[in-house]
N, C-alpha and C positions, 0 to 999 in steps of 0.2 A: 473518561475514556470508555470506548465501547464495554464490555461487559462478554465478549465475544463466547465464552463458555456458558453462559448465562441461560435459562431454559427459552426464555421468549427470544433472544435474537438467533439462538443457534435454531429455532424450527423458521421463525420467518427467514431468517436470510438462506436456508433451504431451501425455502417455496419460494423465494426470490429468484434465487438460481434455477433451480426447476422451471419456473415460468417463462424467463427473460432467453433462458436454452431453447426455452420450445417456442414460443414466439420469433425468439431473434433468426428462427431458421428458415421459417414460412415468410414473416412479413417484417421485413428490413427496413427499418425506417430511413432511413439514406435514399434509399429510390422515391421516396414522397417528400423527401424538404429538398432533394436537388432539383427536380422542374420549376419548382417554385422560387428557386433562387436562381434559375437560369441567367436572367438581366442583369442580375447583383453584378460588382467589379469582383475578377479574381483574384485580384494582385494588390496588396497592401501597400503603397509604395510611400518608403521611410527613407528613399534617399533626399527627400526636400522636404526643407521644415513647412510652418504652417502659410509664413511667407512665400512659399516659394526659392529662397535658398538652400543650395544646396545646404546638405549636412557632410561637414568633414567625417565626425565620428557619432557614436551611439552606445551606450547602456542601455543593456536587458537582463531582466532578473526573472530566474528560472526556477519554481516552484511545484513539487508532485506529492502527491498524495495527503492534502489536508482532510480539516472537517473529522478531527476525531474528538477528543479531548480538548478543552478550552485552553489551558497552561499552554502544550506545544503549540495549537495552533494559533493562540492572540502571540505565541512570543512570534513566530515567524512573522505574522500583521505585523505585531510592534517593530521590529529590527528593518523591514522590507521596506519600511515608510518611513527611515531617519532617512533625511536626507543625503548623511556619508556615513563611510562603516571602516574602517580601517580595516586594512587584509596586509600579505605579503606579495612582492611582486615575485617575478620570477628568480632575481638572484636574490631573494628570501629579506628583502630590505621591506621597509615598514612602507606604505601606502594607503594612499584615502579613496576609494571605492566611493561613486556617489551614484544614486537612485533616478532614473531620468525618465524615457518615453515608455516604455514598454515593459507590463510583466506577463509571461507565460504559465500556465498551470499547466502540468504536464500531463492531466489523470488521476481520477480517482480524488474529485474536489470532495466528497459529503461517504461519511458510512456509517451503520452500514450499510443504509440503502437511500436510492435514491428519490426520495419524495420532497414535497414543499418543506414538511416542518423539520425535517433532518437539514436540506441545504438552509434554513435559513438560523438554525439554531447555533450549525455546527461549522458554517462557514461563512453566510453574510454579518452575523452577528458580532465574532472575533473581529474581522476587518471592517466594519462600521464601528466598532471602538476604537480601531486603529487609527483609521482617517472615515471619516464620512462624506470629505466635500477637498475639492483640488482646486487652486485658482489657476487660471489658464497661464499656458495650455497646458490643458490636461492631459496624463499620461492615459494611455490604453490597453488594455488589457484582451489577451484570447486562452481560451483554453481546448486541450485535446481530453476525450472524452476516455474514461478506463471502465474495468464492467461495471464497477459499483456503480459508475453514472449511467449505464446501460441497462440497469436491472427494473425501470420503468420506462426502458424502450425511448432512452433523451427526453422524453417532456421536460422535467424540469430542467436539466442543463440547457434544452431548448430554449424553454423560459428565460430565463439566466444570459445565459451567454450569447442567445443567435436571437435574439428580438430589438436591438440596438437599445438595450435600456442602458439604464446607470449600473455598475456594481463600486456601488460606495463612491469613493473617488475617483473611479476606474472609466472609463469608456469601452466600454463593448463596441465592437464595428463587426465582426466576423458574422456569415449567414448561413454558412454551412458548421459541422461536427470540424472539418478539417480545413484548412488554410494555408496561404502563401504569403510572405513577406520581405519585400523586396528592402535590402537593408545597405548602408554604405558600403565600398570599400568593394564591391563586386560580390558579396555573399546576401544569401538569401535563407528564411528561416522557415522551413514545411513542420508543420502540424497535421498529422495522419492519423487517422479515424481508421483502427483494425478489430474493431467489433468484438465481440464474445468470443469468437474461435478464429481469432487472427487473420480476420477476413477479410478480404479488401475487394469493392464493390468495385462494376464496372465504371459508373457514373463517375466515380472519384479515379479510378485511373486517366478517362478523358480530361479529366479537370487537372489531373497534373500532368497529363501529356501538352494541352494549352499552355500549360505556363512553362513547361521547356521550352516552348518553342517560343518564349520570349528570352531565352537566356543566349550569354554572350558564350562563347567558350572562354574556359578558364574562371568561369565563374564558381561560387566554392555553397556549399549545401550543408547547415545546423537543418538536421530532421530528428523531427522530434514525435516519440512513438510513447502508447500509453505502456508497454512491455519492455524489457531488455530483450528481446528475442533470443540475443546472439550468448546470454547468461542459460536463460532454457534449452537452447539448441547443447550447447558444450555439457551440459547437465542430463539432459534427460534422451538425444537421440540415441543412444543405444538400447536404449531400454522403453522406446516408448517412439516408433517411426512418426507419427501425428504428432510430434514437437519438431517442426522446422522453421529454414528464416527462407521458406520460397516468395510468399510474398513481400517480405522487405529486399530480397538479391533485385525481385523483378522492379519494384519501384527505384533501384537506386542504377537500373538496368537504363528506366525511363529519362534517368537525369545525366546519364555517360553518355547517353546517343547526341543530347543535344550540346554533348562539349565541357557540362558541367561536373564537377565529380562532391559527395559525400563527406565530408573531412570532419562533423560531427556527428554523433549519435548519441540522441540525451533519451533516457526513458526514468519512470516512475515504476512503481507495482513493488521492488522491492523497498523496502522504508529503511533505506541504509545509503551511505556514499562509496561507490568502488568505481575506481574507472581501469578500463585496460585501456594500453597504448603501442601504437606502432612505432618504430624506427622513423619513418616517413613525418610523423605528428598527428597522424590520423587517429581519434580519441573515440574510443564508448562507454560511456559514460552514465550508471548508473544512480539519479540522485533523487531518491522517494523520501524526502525526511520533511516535508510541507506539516506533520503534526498526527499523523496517525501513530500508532506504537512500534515500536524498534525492531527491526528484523535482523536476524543472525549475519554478519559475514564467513561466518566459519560452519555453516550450512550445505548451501551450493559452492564446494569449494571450487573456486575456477581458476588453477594460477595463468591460465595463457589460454587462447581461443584460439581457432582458426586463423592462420592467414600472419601468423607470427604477432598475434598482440598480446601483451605481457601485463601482470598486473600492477600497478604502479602504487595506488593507496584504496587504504577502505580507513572508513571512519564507522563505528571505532574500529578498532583496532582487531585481529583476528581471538588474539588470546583475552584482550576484554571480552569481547563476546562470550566466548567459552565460559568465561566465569559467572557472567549475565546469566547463564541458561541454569546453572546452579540453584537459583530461586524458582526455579522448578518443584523444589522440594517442602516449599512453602505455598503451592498448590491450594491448598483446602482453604488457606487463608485469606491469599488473593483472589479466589473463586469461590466465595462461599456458598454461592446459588447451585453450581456446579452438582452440590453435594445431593440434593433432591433426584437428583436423572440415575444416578449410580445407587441411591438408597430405595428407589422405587423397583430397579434394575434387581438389587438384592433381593428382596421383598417376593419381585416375581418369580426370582428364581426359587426361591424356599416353599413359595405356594406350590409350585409347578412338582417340585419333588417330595410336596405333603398330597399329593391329587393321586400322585403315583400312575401307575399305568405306562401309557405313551407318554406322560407331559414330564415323566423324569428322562427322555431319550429325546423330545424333541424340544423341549424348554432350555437346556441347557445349549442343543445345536442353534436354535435358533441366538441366544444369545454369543453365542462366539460368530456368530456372520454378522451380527451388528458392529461386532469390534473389528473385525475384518474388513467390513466395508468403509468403518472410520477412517483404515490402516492407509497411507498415503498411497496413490494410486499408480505412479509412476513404475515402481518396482512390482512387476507382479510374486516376484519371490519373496521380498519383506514383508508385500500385504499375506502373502499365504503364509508363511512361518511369524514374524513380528505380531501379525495380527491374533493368528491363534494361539501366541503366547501371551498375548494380553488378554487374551479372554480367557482364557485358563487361569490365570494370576487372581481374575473377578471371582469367577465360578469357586476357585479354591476357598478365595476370600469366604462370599458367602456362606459356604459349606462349614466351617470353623467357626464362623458365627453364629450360623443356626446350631450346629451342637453345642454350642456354648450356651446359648439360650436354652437348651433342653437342659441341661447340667442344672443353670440355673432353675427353672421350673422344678426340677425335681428336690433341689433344696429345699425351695419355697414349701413343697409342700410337705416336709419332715417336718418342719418348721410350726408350720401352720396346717395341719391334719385338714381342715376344713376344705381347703384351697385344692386337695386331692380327691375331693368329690366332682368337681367342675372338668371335664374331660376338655375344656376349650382352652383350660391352663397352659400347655406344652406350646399349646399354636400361637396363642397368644404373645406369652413371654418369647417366643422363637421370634416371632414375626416383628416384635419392638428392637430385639437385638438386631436381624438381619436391617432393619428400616435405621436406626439410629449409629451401626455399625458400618454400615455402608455406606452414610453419610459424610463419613471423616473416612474411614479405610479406604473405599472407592476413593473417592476424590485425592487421596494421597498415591494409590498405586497410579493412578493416571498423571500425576505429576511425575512420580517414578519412570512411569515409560516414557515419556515425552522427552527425560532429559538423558537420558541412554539412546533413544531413539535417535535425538541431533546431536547428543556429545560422542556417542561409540560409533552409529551405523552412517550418519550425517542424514537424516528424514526427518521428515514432521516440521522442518525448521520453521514453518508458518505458525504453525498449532502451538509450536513452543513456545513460541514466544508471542504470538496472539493472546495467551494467557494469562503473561506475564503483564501484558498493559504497558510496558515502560516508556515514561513520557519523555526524559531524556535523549542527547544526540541526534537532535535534528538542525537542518543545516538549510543554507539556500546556495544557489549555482549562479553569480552573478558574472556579465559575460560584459566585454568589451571591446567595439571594433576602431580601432584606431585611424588617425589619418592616414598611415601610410597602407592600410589591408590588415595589417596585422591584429589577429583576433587574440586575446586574451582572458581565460577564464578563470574565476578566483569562485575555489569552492570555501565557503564561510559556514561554521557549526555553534554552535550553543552547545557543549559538552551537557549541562545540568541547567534546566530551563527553569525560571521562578515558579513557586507552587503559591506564591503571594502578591496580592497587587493594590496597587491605591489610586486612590481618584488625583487626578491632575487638578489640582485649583483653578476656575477659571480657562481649562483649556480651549481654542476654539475649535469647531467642526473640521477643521483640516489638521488637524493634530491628535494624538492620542488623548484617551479620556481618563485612561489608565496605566502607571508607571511599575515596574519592579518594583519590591519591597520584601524580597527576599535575601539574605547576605549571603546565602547559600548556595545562590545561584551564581552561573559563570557568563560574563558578556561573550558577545560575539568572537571570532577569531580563525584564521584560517585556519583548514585543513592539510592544506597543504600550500608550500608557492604555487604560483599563478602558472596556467601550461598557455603556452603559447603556441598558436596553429601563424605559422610565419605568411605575410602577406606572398601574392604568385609572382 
């Protein structure tokens, strides 16, 4: 698993975002792969098999946020590529789920960043163990891009996904970041490309104004976004106007005019399962568990959105969660690199008030705007109060450290008379305790805050649990449209994913290479019965 508190990913994937911010603003790479795929077909069409007959029905298997840690993400591979999976249907009766044309990634395939050797370590690799090779016809595969895969401007998902190569047993066909696919039963499946700052290009609204205007009325819309928007909108507009859903209302604006309407909404970004639901069957449906670490539900609390949708399930559970964040407190252990940034941090501080002068007035402010600026950004009252109580909490820290280190110094040299001729003695011993004390102290009060932070004020729920790494509770979203219209979704989880695996004897290239060998671990199993979106 990432390392996310770790000193080298948290400066590169700063300069990540830093860069990908300031590039993605001036020079959009969507205005340069859309001319060039002008020719390309826009419309996927999966209502006739390879024959040319029609297809009564279809399975699609729905996938976001992989490419972290090997465990969650080869178990997602492994599970994604049995051929059937047992779930529950809707009256909660036992049922065989099977694996067939098509799997969707939803965002945020490779982290934490995206380059060649992160996507092929962290995501071609798990699933070229899984299956490497399909005997026809082969299933196909698209994905919708999230910032992680934005943070080198799409090259590599370029590479990947939009050059018609192979992915493992997968067919790639898609030429753009975004796509349409025309699926039985009268419903159609949109993948939208909304960039770094939820942004939706002209190019790409043309290209799904085209493809409205191939639709029937009464036709039915799975849009599929790399964000929940509608989970940030209900969370953060009051406190933050630059959190809105303008452009998903306009795009779904684009799909009413031609007749058709909206009735799913699948996103990634959070690494949890929650879905809200309307009265009518109309579903939003948050499911990021593809194998990155486990994000809070009891975070962004949302019990009901806009427009009367109600929350129906989160996996886990709200009050597991809660208890999850708890290993917070075990911080130092799970983050032991962590410990160098905060014992360096102490270090500075004791220098700055052994210099005296100005650097005891501005050494220590400067260090509480560091902690301020950590401080989650959405609340500007939490970042100003939360934050300068977390840097207060350091500064104290330090402070008690270094006169402890003086205490001791002064021992030392009752002790030892010699040791009291060396005037560097005091600085010295100060400076090992501030360095070695802030190594564990620091890193334990930032565990401290983090889990008060998401258990009392509901903040940070990223950072909390970014922390924590937990590879467990990851799930996939397998979707079913039936002969008669009728669309059926079976959300499927891995409660505790194998941390152990063994070679298949003999297995061949279209079969896994490696099997569980954990007894610890939990198979497959629904999350909940099966929600049904009723044919028109």
């Amino acid at each position: 698993m990432v390392g996310w508190f770790d000193p080298s990913p948290l400066i590169s994937t700063g300069l990540d975002v830093l860069v990908s911010t300031m590039f993605g603003r001036h020079s959009d790479y969507r205005l340069l792969e859309a001319p060039a795929t002008s020719q390309t077909e826009d419309v996927f069409d999966y209502t006739n098999d390879e024959s040319g007959v029609p297809r009564n029905e279809i399975w699609i298997d729905y996938v976001a946020d992989t490419g972290d840690g090997w465990n969650p993400t080869y178990t997602i591979a492994y599970w994604i590529t049995r051929p059937f999976l047992s779930a529950r249907d809707e009256r909660g009766a036992d049922v065989i789920t099977q694996s067939d044309r098509l799997l969707v990634f939803g965002g945020d395939q490779v982290y934490p960043s995206a380059n060649r050797r992160d996507y092929q370590d962290r995501l071609v690799r798990p699933f070229e163990t899984a299956r490497n090779y399909s005997r026809p016809p082969e299933p196909d595969v698209f994905a919708v891009p999230g910032n992680h895969d934005w943070y080198d401007s799409l090259v590599s998902f370029t590479r990947l996904f939009c050059s018609q190569r192979w992915f493992q047993g997968w067919r790639t066909r898609q030429h753009r970041s975004y796509f349409a696919l025309k699926l039985p039963g009268h419903w159609w499946l949109m993948g939208t490309d909304f960039q770094l700052g939820s942004d939706i290009d002209a190019l790409q609204v043309t290209y799904f104004k085209r493809v409205a205007a191939s639709m029937s009325p009464g036709d039915r819309i799975i849009l599929c976004c790399a964000e929940p928007h509608w989970v940030f909108f209900e969370a953060y507009h009051e406190m933050d106007p630059e959190v809105n859903e303008n452009n998903l209302r306009y795009l779904e604006r684009v799909f009413e005019r031609a007749g058709a309407r909206v009735w799913v909404h699948l996103a990634g970004d959070l690494h949890h399962y929650r879905r809200h639901a309307h009265e009518d069957g109309t579903q939003k449906i948050t499911a990021g568990g593809g194998g990155a670490f486990l994000h809070p539900t009891h975070g962004l609390r949302v019990p009901s959105l806009p427009g009367d949708f109600t929350l129906r399930a989160a996996f886990p559970t709200e009050p597991v969660s809660r208890r999850l964040a708890w290993r917070n407190l075990a911080f130092p252990f799970i983050n032991p690199k962590f410990g160098w940034v905060t014992a360096s941090v102490y270090a500075i501080a004791g220098w700055w008030w052994q210099i005296g002068g100005l650097g005891r007035v501005f050494g220590p402010l400067l260090i509480l705007l560091g902690f301020v600026l950590f401080t989650e950004t959405h609340s500007r009252r939490y970042r100003r109060i939360g934050g300068t109580a977390h840097g207060v909490a350091h500064l104290l820290a330090a402070y008690v450290l270094a006169d402890a280190g003086s205490a001791v110094a002064t021992r030392l040299a009752r002790v030892w008379p010699v040791l009291a001729e060396n005037p560097l003695l005091p600085t010295a011993v100060s400076g090992l305790a501030l360095f070695a004390g802030g190594f564990v102290v620091g890193s334990f009060i930032m565990g401290v805050y983090l889990l008060v932070s998401l258990n009392v004020f509901g903040r940070h729920a990223n950072e909390a649990f970014s922390a924590l790494r937990i590879e467990d509770f990851k799930h996939i979203l397998r979707m079913q449209i039936m002969r008669d219209g009728t669309l059926r979704l079976f959300p499927i989880g891995v409660e505790r994913v194998p941390l152990r695996w063994k070679p298949v004897p003999g297995a061949p290239p279209d079969a896994a290479q490696l099997e569980p060998d954990d007894p610890h671990a939990t198979p497959p199993a629904s999350i909940e019965p099966a929600i049904v979106v009723p044919k028109r």
